[in-house]
C-alpha atoms as one frame of an Amber mdcrd trajectory, in Angstrom:
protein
   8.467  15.063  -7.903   5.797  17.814  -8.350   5.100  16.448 -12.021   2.652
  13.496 -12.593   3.876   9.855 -13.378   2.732  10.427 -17.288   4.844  13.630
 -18.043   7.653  12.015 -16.030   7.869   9.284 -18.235   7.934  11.291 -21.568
  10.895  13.032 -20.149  12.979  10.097 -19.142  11.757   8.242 -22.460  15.009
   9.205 -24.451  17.064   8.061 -21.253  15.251   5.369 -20.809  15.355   4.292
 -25.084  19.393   4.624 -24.241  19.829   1.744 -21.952  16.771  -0.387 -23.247
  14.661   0.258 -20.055  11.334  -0.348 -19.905   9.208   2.384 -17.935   5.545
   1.443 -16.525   3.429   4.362 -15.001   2.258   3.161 -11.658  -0.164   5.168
 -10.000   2.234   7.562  -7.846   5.456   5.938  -8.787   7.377   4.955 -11.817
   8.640   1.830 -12.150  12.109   0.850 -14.330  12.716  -2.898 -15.043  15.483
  -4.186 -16.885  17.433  -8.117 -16.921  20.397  -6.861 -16.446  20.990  -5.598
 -13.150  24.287  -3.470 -13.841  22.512  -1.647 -16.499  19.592  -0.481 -14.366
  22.032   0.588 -11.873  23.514   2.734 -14.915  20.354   3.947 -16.195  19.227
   5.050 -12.221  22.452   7.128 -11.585  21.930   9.075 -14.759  18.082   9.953
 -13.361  19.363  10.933 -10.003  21.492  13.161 -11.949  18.872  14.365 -13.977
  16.323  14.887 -11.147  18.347  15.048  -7.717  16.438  15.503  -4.630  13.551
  15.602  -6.647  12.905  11.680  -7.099  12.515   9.048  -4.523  14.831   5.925
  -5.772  13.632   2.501  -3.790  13.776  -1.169  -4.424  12.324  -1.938  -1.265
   8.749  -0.223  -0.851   8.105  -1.659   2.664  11.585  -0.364   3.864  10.775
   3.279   2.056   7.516   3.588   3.781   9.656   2.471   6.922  12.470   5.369
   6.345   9.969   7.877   5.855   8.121   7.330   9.259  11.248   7.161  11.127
  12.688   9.921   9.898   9.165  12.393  11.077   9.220   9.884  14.328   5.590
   8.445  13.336   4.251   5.059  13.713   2.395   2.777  11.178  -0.249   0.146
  12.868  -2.288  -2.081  10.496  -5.765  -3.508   9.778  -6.328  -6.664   7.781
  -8.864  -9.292   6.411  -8.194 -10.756   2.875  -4.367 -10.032   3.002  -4.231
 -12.133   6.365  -1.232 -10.350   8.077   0.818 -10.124   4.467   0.851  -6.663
   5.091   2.379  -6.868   8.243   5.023  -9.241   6.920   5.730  -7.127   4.259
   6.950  -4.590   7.181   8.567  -7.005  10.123  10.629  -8.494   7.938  13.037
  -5.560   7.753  15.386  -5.217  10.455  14.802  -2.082  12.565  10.451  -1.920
  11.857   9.862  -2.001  15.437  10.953   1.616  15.626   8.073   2.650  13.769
   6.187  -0.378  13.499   3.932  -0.794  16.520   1.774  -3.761  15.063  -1.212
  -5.298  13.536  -4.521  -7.407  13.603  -5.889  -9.901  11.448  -9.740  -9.577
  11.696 -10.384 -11.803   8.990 -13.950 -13.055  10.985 -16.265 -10.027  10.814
 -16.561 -10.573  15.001 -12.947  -9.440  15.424 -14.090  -6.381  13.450 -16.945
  -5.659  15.463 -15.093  -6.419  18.948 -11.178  -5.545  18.329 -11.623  -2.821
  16.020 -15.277  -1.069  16.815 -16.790  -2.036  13.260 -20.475  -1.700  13.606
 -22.434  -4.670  12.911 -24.876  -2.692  11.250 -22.646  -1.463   8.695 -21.190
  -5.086   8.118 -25.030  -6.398   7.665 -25.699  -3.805   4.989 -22.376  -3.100
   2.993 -20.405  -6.298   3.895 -16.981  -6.680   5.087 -15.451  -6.378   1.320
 -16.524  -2.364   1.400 -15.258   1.333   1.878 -17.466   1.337   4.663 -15.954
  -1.087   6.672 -12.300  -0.331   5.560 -13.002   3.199   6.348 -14.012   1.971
  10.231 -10.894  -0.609  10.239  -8.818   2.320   9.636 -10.212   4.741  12.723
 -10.364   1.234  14.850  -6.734   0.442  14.235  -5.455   3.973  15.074  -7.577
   4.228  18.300  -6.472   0.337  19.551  -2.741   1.462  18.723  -2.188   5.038
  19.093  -0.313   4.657  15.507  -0.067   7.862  13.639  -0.706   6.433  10.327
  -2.986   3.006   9.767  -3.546   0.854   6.437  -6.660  -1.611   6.465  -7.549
  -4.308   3.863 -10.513  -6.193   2.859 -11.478  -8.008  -0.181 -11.959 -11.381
  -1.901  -8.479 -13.014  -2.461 -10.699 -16.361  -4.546 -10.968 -18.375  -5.709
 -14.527 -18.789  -3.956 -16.140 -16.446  -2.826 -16.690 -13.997  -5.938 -20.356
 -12.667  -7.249 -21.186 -10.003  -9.772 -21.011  -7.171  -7.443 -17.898  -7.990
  -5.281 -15.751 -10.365  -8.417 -13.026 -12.086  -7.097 -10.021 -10.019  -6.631
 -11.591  -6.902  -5.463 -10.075  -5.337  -2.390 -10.587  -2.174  -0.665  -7.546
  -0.503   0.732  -7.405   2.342   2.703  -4.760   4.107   4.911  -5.451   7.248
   7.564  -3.514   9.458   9.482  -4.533  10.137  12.916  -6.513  13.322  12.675
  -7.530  12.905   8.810 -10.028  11.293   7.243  -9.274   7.473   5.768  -8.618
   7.391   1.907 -10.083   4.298   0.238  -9.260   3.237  -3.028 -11.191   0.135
  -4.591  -9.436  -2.440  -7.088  -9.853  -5.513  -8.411  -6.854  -7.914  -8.966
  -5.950 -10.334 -11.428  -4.083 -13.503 -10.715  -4.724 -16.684  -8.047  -4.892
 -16.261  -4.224  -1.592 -15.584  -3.635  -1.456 -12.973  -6.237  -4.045 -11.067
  -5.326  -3.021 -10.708  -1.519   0.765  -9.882  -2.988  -0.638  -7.202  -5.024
  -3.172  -5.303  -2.233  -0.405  -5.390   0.250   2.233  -3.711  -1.979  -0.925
  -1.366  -3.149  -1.521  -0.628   0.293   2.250   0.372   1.029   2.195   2.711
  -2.053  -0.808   4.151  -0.596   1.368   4.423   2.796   4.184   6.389   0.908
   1.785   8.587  -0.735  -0.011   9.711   2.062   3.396  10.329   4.225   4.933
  12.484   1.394   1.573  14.545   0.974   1.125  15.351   4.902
């Protein structure tokens, strides 16, 4: 929108007071959550109104990420360990991803890193799997295996085992590269059980996606 999420917010506050909307800064996006679907609807019209072209309006992450590939004819290909082909999911189950979506691996054993996506075993010895490292290398090994133009990776510790003080349960790297750039990482640690934790890297990762396709 050209203005950060923060200074977004404090314009649509009065808006938002109107209807009883609740606003939550989150990370690139802003998100607007109400029980009452017909209101939201209201409240949404009145901030396309207010910003026009300006604001991207979704419901559907995973099918705006789609949209926004097809639309510059690119291709997404993923990478992933902890979320165990979520991510993927996340993207084949809209109708029409195979224009864009060309596919994905689940290297979840660090020897499908080293042998389907070129991770070197060094690297894995020394940083682990759960690190920017190796996400970084999932990234380049995904693109070059698919010819995608854009790739996400994942990695992390999804619990409940697994955890210790340096790599706590819930911590996941994420990164996503476009063919020709160099892979963005971004390190986070999740709250919630299993299931949470692989919902919330794979919609992380998507953001990530949408980011990166609106900024190249």
């Amino acid at each position: 929108m050209g203005i950060d999420s923060l200074s977004t917010i404090t314009l649509l506050d009065t808006l938002a007071k109107q209807y009883a909307i609740i606003l939550e800064s989150k990370d690139f996006f802003i998100k607007a959550s109400h029980d009452n679907k017909a209101i939201l609807h209201a409240f949404v019209d009145e901030v396309h109104t207010l910003f026009g072209a300006k604001l991207l309006l979704t419901t559907n992450l995973a099918k705006t990420a789609l949209t926004l590939l097809k639309n510059t004819n690119q291709k997404l290909s993923t990478a992933e360990s902890c979320t165990g082909g979520l991510l993927a999911y996340e993207f084949t189950k809209i109708s029409g991803a195979s224009e864009v979506f060309l596919g994905g691996v689940i290297s979840y054993d660090n020897s499908i890193k080293e042998s389907w996506l070129s991770v070197d075993s060094q690297d894995l010895q020394s940083f682990g799997a759960v690190s920017e490292v190796v996400v970084s290398q999932m990234c380049k090994g995904i693109l070059h295996l698919s010819g995608a133009d854009f790739a996400l990776a994942t990695s992390g510790i999804a619990g409940p085992n697994g955890g210790s003080a340096q790599k706590p349960v819930g911590l996941v790297y994420i990164g996503v590269q476009q063919r020709g750039n160099v892979a963005k990482i971004e390190r986070h640690i999740f709250a919630g059980n299993r299931k949470s934790v692989q919902k919330q890297a794979a919609q992380t990762a998507i953001l990530m996606l949408i980011r990166e396709i609106l900024e190249s």
